[in-house]
N, C-alpha and C positions, 0 to 999 in steps of 0.2 A: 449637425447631429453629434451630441456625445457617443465616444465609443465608451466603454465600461468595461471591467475586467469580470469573466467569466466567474460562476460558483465553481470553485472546486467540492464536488459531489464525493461522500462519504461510500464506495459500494464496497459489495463483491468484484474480488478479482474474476473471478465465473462469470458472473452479471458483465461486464466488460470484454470478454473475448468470446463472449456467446450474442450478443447486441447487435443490433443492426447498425454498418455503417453507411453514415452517409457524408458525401464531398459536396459542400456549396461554391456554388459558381462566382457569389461576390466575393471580391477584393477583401471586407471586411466583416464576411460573416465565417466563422469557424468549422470547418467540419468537425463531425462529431458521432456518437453512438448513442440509439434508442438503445436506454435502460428503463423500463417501467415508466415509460413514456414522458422518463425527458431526456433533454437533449442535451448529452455529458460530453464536454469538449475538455474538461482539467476535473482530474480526479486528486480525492486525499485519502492516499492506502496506507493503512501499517501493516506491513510482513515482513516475512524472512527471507536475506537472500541466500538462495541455495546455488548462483551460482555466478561470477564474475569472469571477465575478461578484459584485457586493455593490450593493442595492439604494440605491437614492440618499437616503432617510433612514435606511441603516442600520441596518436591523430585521432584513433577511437577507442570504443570500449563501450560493454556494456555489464547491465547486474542481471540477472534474474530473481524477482520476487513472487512469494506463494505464498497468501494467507490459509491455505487448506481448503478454498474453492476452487482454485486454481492459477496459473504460473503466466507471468507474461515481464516481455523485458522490458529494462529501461535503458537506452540507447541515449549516447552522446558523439559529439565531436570535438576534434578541436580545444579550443580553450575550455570547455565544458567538461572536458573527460578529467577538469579537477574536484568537479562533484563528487566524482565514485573515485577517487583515490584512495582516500581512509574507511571506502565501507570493505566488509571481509563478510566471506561465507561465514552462516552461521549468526548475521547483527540481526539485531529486530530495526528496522526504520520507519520512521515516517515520509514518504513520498507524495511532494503535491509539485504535480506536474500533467502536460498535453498528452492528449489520444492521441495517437498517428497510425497511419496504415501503409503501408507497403509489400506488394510481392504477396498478397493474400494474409500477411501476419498484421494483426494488430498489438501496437507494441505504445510506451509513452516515452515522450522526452521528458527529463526533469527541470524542474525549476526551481526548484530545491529539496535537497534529504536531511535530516536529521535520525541518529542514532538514539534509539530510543533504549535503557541502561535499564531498566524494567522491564521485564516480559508479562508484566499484568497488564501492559496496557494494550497486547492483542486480545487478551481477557475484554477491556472495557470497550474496545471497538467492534468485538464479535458482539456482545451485548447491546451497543447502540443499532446494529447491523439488522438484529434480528429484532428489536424494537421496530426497526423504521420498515422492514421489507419481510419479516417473519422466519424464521429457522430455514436453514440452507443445509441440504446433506453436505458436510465436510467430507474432500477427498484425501484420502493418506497414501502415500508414496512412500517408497523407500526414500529419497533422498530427505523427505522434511522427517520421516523419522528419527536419521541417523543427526539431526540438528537441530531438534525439537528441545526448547530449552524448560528444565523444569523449577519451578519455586513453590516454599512451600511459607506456607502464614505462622509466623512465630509467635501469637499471640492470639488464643480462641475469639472471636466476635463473638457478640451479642445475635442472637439467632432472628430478633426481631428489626433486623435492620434488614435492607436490600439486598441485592445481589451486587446492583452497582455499586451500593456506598460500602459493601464490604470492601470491594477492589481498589474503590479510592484511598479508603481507610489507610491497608494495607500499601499501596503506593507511596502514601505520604510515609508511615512507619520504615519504607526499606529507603527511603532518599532521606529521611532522617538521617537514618545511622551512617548513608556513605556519605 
């Protein structure tokens, strides 16, 4: 039997620490969390982290991420804790990495981040988001307020274009100029 590497699933941060989880008993089947009836064992989030740690001999560490549905960590060890070295309170990232559960917390391990240098592109993922699973009450916090990053569009669109292909539009125009 081929093994296969899991989809990493587009959600809500909400959608994932509200889920039902579940532990499989085989060697080679993943645990994982009911979201909307499937079975989400590696997730691909973009947020913000609001909040980081890395233990003083560097053996752990973790970030905390909240896309405004809500907040869950991402835990590392070891040689891994070079992951979250360069992320800082306050980055927008892309995170695609494992569910895990422990101690009643569900939380993920990464398998890899990227810093994402646009903040329109939690614009384009809240948009894919509510395309695929329909509009989610956004939670606001003090802490994502005090780091809520704002941009603004330097050049008016065309009104008859999307919502999305304004954001990409726009994307491409701010990585142009850096």
């Amino acid at each position: 039997m081929a093994i296969t590497r899991q989809t990493a699933y587009k959600l809500w941060i909400g959608d994932i620490i509200t889920g039902e989880y579940h532990e499989e008993i085989g060697e080679w089947d993943p645990n994982y969390v009911l979201v909307k009836d499937k079975k989400v064992s590696r997730v691909n989030l973009i947020a913000t982290v609001v909040d980081k740690f890395v233990s003083e001999d560097g053996s752990s560490g973790n970030i905390e991420i909240d896309d405004g549905s809500g907040s869950i960590k991402v835990k590392v060890w070891k040689d891994d804790v070079k992951i979250i070295k360069n992320v800082n309170i306050g980055n927008l990232i892309l995170l695609i990495g494992r569910i895990r559960k422990f101690n009643n917390e569900i939380y993920t391990t990464p398998e890899g981040i990227k810093a994402l240098n646009n903040a329109l592109w939690s614009r384009v993922r809240r948009l894919e988001l509510e395309k695929e699973f329909g509009k989610r009450e956004i939670v606001h916090d003090d802490s994502i307020q005090k780091i809520q990053i704002e941009t603004t569009i330097e050049s008016p669109i065309s009104v008859s274009e999307s919502t999305r292909q304004k954001i990409m539009n726009s994307i491409g125009k701010e990585e142009e100029s850096n």
